[in-house]
MIFIMAR-432774 format. One record per residue: residue in three letters; x negated, y, z negated of N, C-alpha, C in turn; residue number from 1. Coordinates in pm, 1 decimal, padded with zeros to 6 digits. Atoms other than C-alpha are relative to their C-alpha. Layout:
<rs>
<ALA <X Y Z> <X Y Z> <X Y Z> NUM>
...
</rs>
This chain:
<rs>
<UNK <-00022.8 00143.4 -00011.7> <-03087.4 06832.1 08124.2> <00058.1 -00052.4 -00131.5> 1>
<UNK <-00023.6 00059.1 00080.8> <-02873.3 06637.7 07933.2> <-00072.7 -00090.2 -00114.3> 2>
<UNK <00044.6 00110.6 00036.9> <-02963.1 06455.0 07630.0> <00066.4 -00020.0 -00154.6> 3>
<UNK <-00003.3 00095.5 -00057.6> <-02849.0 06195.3 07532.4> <00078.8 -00013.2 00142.1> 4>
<UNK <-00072.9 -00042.9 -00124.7> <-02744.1 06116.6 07905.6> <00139.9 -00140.6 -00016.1> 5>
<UNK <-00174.8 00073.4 -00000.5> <-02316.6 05933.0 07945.6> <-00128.9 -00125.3 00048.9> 6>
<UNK <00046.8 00099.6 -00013.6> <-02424.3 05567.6 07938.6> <00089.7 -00113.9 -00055.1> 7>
<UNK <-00107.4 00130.2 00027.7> <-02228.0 05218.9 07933.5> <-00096.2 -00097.3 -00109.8> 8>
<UNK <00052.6 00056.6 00085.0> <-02341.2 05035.7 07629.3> <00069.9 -00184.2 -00009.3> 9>
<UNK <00002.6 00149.9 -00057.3> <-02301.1 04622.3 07645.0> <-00027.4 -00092.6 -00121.7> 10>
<UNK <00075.8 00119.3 00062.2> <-02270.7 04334.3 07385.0> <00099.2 -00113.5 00009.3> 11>
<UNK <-00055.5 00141.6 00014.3> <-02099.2 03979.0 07311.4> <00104.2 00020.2 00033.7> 12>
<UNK <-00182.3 -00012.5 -00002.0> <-01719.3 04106.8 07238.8> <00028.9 00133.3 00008.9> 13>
<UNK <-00043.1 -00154.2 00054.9> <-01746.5 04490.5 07277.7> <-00119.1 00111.1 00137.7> 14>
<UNK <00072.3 -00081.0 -00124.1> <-01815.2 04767.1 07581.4> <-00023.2 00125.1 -00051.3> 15>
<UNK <-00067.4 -00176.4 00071.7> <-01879.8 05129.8 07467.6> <-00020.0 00041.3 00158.3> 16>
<UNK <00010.9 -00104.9 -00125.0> <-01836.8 05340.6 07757.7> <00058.0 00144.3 -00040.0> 17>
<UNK <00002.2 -00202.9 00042.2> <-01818.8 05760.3 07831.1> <00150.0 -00010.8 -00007.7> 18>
<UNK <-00129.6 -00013.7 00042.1> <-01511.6 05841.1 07700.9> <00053.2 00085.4 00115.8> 19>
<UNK <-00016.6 -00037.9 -00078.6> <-01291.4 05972.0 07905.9> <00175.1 00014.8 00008.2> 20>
<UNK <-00146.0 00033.4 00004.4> <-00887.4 06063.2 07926.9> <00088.3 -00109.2 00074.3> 21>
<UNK <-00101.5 00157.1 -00003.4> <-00838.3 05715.2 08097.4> <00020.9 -00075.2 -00077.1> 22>
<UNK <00004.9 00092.4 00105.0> <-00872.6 05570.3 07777.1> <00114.0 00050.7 -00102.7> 23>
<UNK <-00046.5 -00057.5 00052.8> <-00609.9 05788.5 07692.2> <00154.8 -00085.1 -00136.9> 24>
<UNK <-00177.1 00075.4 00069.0> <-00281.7 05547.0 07636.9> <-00032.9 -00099.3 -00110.9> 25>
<UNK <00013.4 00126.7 00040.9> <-00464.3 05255.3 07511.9> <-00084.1 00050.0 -00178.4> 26>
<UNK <00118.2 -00048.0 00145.2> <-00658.3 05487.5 07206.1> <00134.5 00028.5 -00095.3> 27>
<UNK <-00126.5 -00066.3 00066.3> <-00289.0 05639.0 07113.6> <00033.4 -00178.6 -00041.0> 28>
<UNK <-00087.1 00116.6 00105.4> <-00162.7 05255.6 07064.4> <-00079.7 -00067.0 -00097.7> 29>
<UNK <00043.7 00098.6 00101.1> <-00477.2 05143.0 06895.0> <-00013.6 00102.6 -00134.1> 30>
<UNK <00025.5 -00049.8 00133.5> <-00496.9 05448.7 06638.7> <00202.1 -00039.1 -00073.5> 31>
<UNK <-00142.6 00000.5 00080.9> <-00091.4 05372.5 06556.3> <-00052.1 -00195.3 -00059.0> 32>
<UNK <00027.6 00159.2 00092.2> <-00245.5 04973.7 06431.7> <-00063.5 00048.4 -00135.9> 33>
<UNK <00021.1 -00038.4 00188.6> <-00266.2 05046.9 06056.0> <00035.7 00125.2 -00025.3> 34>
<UNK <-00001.5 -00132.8 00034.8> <-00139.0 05413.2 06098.5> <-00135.9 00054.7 -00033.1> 35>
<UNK <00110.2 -00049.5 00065.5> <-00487.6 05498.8 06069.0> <-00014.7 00139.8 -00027.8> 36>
<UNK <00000.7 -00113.0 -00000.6> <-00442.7 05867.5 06057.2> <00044.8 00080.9 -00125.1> 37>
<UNK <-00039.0 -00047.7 00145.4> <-00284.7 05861.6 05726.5> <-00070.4 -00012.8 -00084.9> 38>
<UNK <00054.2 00008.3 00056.9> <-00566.6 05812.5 05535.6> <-00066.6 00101.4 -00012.0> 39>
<UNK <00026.4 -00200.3 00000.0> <-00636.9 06133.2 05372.2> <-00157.6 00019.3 -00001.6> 40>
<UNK <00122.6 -00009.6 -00010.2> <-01062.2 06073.1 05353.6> <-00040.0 00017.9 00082.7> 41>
<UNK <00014.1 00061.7 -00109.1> <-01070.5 06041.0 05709.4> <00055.9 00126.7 00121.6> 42>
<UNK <-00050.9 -00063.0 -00083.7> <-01041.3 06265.5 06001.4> <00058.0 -00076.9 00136.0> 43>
<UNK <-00032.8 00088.3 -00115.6> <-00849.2 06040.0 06257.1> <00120.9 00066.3 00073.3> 44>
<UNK <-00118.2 -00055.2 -00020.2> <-00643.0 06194.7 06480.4> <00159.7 -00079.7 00045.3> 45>
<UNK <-00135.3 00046.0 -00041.5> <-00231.7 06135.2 06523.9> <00005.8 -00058.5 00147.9> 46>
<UNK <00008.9 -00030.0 -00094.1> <-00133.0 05986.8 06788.5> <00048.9 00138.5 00108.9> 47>
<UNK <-00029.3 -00072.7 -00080.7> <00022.2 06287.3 06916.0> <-00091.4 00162.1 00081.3> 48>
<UNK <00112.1 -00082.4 00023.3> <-00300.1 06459.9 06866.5> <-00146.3 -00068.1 00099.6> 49>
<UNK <00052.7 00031.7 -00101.8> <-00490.3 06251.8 07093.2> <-00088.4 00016.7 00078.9> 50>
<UNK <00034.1 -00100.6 -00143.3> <-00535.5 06394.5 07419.8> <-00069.2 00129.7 -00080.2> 51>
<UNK <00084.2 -00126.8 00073.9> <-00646.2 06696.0 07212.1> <-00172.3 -00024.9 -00027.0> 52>
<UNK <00107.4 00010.0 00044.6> <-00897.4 06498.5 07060.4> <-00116.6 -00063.9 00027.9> 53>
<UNK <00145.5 -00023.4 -00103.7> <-01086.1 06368.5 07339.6> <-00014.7 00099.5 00080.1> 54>
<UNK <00061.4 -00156.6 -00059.0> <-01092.1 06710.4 07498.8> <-00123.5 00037.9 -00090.1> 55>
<UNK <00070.5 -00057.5 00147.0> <-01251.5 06803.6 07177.7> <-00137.0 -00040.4 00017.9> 56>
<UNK <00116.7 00061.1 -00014.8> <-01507.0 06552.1 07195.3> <-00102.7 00030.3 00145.0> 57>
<UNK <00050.0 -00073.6 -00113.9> <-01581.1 06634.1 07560.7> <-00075.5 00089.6 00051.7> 58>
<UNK <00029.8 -00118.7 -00013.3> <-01594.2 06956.4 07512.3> <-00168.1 00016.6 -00046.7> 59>
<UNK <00121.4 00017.4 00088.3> <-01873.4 06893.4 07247.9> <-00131.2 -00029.2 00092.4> 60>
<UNK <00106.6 00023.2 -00065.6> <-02075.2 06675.3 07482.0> <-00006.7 00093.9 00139.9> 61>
<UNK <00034.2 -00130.3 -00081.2> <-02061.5 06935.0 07774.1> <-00073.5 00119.2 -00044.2> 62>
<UNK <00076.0 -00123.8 00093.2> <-02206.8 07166.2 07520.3> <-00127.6 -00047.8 -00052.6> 63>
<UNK <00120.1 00046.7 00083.7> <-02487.4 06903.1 07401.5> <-00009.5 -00064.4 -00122.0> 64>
<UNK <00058.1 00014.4 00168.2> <-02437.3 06816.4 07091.4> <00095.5 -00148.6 -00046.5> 65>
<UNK <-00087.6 00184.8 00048.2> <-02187.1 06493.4 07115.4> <-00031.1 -00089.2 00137.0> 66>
<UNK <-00044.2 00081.1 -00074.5> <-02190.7 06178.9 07312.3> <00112.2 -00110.1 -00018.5> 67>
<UNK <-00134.8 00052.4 00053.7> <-01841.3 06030.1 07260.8> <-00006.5 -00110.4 00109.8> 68>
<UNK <00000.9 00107.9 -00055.0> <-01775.2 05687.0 07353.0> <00152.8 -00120.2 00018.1> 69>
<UNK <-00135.5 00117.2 00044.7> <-01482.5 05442.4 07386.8> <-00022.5 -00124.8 -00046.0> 70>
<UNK <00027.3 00151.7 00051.5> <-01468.5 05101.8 07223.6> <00082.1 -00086.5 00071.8> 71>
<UNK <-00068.5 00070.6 -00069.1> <-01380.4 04858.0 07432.7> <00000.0 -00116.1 -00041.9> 72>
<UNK <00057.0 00168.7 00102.2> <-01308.2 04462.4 07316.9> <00050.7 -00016.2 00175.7> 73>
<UNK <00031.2 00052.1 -00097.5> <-01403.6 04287.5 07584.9> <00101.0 -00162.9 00011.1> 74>
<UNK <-00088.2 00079.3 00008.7> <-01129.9 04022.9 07483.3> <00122.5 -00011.6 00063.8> 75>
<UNK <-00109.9 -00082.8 -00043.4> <-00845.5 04255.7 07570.0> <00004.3 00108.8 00129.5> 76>
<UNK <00050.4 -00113.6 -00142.1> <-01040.9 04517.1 07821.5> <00104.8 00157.8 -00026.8> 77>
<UNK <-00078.3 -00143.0 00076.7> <-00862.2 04789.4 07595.0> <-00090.3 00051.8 -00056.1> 78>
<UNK <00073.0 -00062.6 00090.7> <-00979.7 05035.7 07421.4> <00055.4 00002.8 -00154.7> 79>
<UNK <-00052.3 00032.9 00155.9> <-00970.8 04950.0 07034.1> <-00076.8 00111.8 -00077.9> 80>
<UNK <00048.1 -00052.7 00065.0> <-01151.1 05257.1 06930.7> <-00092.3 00113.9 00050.0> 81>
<UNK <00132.2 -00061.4 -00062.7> <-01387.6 05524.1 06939.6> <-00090.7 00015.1 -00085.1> 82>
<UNK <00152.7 00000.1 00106.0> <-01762.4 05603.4 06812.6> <-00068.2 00120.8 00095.3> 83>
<UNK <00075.1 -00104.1 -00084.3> <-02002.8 05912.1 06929.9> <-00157.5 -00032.7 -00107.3> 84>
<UNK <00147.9 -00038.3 00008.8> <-02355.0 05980.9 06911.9> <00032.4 00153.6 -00052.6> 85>
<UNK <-00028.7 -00146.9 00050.6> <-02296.2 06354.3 06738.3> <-00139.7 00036.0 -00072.4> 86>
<UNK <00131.2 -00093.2 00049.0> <-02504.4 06640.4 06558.4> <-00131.4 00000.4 00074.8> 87>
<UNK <00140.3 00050.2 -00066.0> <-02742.6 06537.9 06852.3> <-00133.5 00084.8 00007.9> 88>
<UNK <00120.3 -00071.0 00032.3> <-03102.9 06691.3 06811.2> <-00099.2 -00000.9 00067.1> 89>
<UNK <00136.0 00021.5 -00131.4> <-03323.5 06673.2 07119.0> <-00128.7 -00026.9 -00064.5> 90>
<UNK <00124.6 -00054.0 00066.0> <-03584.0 06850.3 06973.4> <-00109.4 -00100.7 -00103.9> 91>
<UNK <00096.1 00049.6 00074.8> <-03631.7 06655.8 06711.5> <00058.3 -00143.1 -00022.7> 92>
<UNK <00011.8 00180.2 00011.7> <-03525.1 06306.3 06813.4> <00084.1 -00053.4 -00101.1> 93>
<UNK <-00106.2 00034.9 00134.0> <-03216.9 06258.4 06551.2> <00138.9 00038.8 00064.0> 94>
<UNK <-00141.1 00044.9 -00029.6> <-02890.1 06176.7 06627.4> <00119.9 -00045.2 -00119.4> 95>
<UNK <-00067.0 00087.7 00072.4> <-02580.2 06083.9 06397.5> <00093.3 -00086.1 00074.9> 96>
<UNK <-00085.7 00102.7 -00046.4> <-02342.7 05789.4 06461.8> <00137.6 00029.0 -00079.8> 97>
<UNK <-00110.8 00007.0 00067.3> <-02009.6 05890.2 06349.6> <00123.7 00042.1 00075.6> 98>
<UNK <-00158.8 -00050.5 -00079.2> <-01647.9 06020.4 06448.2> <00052.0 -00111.4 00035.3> 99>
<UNK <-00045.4 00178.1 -00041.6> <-01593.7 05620.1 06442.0> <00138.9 -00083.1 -00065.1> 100>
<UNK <-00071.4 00058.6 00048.8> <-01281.8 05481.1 06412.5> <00089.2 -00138.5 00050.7> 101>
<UNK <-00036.0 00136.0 -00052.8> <-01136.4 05094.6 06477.7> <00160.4 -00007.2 00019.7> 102>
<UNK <-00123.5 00083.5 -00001.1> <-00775.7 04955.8 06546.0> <00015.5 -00076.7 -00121.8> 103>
<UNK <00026.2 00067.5 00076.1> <-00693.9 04777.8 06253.6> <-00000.1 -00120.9 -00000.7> 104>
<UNK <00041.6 00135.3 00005.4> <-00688.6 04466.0 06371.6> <-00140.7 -00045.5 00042.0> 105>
<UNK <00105.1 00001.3 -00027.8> <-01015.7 04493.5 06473.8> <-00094.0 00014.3 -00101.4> 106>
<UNK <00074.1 -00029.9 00103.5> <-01182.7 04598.6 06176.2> <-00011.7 -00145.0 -00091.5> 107>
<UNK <00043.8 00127.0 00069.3> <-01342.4 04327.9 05947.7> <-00069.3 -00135.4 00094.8> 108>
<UNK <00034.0 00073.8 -00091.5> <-01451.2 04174.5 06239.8> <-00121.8 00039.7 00050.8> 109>
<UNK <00127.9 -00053.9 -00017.8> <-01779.7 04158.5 06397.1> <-00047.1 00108.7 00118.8> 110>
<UNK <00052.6 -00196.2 -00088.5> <-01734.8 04495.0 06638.4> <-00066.0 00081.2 -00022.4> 111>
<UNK <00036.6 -00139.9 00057.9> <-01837.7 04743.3 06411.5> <-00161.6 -00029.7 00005.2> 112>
<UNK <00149.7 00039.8 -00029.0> <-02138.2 04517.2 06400.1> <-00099.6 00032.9 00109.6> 113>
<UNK <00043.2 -00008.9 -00132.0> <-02201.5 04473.9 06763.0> <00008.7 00138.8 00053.7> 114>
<UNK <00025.0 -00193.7 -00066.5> <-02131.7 04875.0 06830.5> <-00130.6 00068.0 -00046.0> 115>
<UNK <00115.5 -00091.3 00070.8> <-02361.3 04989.9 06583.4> <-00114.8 -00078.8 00022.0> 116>
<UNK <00152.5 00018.6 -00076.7> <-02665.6 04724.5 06696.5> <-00003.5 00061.1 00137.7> 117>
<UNK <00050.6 -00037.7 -00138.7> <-02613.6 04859.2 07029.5> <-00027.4 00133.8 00003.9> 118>
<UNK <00018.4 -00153.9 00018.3> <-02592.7 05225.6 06928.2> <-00133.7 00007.4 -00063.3> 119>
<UNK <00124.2 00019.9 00106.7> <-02916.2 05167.4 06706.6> <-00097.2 -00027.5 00084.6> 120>
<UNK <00054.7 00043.9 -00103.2> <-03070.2 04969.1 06978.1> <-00053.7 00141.2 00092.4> 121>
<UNK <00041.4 -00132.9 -00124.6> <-03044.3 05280.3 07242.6> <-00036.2 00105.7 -00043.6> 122>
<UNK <00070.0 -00119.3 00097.0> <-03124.8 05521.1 06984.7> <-00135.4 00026.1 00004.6> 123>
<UNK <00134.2 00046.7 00072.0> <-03404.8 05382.1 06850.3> <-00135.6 -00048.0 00101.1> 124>
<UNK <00079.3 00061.4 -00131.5> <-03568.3 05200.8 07159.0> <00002.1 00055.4 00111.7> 125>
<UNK <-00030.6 -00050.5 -00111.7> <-03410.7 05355.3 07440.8> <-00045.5 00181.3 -00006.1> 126>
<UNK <00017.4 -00120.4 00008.4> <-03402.2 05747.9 07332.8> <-00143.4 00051.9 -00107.9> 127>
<UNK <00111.9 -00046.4 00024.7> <-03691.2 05726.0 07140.7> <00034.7 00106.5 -00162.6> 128>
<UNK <-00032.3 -00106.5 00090.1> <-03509.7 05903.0 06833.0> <-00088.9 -00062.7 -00134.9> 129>
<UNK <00053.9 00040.4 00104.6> <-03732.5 05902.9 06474.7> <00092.8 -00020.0 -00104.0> 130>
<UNK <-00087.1 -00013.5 00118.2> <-03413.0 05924.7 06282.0> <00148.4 -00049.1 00038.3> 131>
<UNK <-00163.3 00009.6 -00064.8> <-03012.0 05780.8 06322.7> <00056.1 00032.3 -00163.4> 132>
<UNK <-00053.4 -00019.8 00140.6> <-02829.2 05923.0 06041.3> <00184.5 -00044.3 00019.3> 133>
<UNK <-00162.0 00064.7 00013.2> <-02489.9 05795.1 05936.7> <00081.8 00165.8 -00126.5> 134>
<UNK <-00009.3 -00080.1 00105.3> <-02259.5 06042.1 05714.7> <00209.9 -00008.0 -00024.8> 135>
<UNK <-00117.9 00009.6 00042.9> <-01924.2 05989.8 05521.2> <00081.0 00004.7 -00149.5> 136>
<UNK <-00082.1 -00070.1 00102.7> <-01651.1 06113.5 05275.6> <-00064.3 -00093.8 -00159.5> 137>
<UNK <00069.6 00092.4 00129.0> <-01823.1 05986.6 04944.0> <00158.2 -00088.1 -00102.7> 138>
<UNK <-00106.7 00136.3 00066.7> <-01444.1 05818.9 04852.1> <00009.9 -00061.2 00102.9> 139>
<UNK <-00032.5 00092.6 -00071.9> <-01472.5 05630.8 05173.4> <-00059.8 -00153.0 -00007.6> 140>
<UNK <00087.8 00081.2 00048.8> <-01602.1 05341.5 04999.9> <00001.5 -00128.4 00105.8> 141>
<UNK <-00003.3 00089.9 -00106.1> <-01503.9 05088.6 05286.0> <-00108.1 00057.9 00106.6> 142>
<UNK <00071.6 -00045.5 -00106.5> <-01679.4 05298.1 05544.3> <-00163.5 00019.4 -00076.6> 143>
<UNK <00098.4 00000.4 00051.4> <-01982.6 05367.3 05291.6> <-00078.6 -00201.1 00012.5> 144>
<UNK <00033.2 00194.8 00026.9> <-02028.7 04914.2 05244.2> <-00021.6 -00011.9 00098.0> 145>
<UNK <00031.2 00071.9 -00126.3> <-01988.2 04901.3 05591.6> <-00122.6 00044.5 00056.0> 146>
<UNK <00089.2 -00061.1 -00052.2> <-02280.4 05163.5 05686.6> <-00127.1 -00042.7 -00124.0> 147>
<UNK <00105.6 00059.6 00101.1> <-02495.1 05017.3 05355.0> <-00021.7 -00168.7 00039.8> 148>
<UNK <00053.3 00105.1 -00092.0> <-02444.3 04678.2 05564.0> <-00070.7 -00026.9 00077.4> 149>
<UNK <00080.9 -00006.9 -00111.8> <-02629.7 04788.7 05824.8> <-00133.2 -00009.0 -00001.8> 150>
<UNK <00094.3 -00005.0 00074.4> <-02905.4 04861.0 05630.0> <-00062.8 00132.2 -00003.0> 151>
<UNK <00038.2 -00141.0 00040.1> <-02903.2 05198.4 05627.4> <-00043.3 00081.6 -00175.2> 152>
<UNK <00042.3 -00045.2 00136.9> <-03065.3 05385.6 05304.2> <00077.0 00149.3 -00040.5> 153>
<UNK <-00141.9 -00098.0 00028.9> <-02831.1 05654.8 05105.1> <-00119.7 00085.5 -00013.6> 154>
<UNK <00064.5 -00101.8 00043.0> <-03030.1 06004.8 05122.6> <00001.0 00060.6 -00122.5> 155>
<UNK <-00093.9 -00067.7 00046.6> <-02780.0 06147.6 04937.1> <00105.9 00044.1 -00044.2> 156>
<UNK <-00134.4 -00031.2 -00029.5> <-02468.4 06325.1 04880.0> <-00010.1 00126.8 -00016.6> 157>
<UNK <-00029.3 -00148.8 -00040.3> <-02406.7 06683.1 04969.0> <00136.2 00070.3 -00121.0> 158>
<UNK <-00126.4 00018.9 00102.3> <-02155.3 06792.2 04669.8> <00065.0 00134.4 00081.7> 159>
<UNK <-00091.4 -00137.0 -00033.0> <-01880.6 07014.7 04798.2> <-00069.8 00014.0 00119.4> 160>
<UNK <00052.3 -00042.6 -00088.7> <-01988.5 06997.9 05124.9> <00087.2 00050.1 00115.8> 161>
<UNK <-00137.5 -00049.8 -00111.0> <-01629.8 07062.9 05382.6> <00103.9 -00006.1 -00098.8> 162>
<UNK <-00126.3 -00037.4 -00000.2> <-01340.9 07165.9 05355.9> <00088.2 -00084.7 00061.2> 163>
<UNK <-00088.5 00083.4 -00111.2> <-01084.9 06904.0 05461.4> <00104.6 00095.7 00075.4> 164>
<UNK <-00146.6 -00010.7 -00015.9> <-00751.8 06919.4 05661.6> <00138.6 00013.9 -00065.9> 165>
<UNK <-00149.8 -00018.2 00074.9> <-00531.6 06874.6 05406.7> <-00106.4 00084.7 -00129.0> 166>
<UNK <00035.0 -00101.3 00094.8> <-00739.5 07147.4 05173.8> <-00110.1 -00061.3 -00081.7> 167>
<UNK <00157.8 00078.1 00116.6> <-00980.0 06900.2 04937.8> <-00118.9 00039.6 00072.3> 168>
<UNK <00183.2 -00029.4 -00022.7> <-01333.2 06930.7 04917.8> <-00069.1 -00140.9 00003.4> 169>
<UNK <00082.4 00137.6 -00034.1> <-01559.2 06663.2 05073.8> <-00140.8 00001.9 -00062.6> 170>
<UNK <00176.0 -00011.3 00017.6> <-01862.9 06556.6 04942.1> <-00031.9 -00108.5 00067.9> 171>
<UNK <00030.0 00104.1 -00069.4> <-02030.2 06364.5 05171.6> <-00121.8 -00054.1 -00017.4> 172>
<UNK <00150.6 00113.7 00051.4> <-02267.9 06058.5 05150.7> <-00044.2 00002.2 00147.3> 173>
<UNK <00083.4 00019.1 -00119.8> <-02562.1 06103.3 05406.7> <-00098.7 -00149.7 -00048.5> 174>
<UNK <00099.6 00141.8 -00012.8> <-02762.1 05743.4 05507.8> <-00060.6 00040.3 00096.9> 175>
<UNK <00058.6 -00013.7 -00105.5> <-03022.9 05728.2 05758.1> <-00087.9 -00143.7 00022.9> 176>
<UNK <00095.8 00094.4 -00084.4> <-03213.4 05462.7 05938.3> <-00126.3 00050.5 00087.4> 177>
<UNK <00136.9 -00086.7 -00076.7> <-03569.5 05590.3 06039.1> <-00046.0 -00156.0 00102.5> 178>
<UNK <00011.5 00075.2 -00126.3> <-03773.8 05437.6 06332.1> <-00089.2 -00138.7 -00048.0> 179>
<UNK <00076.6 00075.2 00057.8> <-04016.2 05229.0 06088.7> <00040.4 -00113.8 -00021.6> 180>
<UNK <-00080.8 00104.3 00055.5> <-03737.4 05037.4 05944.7> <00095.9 -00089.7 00113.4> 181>
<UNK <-00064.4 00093.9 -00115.0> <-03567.4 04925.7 06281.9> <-00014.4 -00120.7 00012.7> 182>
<UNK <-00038.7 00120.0 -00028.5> <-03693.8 04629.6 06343.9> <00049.4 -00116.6 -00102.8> 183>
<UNK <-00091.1 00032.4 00156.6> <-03598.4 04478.3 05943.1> <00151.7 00011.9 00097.3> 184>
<UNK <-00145.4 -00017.8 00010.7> <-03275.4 04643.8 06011.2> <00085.9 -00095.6 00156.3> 185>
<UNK <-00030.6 00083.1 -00135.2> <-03256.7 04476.4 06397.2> <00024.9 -00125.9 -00049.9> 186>
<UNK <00067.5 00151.8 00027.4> <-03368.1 04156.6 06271.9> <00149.2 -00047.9 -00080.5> 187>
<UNK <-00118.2 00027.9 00097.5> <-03074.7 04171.7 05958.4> <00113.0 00006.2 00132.2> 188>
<UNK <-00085.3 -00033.1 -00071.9> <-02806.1 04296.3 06242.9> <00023.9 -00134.5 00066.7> 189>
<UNK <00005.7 00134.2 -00089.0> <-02883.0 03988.5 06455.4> <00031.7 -00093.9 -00056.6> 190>
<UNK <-00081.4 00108.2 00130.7> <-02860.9 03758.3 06169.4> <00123.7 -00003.7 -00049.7> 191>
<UNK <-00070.3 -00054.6 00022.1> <-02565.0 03897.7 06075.6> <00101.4 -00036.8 00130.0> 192>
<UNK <-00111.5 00000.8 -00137.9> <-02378.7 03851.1 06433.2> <-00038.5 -00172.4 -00070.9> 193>
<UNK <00044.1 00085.5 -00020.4> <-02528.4 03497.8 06427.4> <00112.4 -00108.8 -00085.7> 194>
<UNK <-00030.4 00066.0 00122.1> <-02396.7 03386.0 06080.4> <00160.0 00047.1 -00016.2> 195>
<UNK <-00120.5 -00013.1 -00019.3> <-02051.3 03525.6 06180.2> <00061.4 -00132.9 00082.2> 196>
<UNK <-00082.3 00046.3 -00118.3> <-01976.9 03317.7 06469.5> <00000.1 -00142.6 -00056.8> 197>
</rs>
């Protein structure tokens, strides 16, 4: 039995749903908004790389260990992105939130917000997990602010921990959000949408 099981996730301005190659056309025009793929910290794929790279993800969760998601803005009824549930851990109730990447006109806006309370939300409440860990390129200092917004706490950093694509060595910054601190971190999240609008 699956776990986590494909599930439609639900908030203000933003749908996640199971990913899926119908989301195929609309992911290729939102990763070409900012060229996001050229940013060498960052594994985002081309668009011509794509289709590859929700197989990829697919593949993963058929195997257990990803739940890949689409980002939907509920403004447009496009898909502006994707986000997974990855490294998933039955056993021991831990999940990471990453492989997340926005449209750029979307970013700075309160999505990233509303994805990640709802991913946190079903984690935490719904799956019952003791742990959501976050984890990223320690020069991704935008993506680090945004996951230290959340109120996630920095474990770490792993020195020399991958091997990129284009040959560098990653060291990556692990955060985590345990189950103690949820409702703080709920409470900030909510405030946080609130004091946007």
């Amino acid at each position: 039995m699956s776990w986590p099981k494909p599930v439609t996730l639900h908030s203000k301005t933003v749908r996640l749903e199971p990913l899926s190659l119908d989301h195929l056309s609309d992911l290729i025009n939102a990763v070409k908004d900012g060229n996001l793929y050229n940013h060498w910290y960052t594994s985002i794929p081309k668009p011509k790389n794509m289709k590859m790279e929700i197989e990829r993800r697919l593949k993963l969760q058929d195997m257990g260990t990803m739940l890949p998601f689409a980002v939907i803005s509920l403004k447009t009824e496009k898909a502006v992105g994707m986000t997974t549930y990855m490294n998933v851990d039955k056993e021991n109730k831990r999940v990471e939130i990453g492989s997340t990447w926005y449209a750029k006109s979307v970013q700075r806006t309160s999505l990233n917000t509303e994805c990640k309370l709802v991913l946190l939300e079903h984690a935490l409440e719904k799956l019952n997990c003791i742990c959501v860990e976050f984890r990223t390129h320690f020069m991704n200092y935008q993506s680090r602010r945004g996951i230290e917004r959340l109120g996630a706490k920095l474990d770490g950093i792993l020195r020399s921990n991958a091997i990129q694509k284009n040959g560098t060595i990653r060291d990556t910054a692990v955060y985590t959000i345990i189950s103690s601190e949820w409702s703080s971190v709920k409470a900030n999240l909510e405030y946080q949408l609130v004091k946007s609008r």
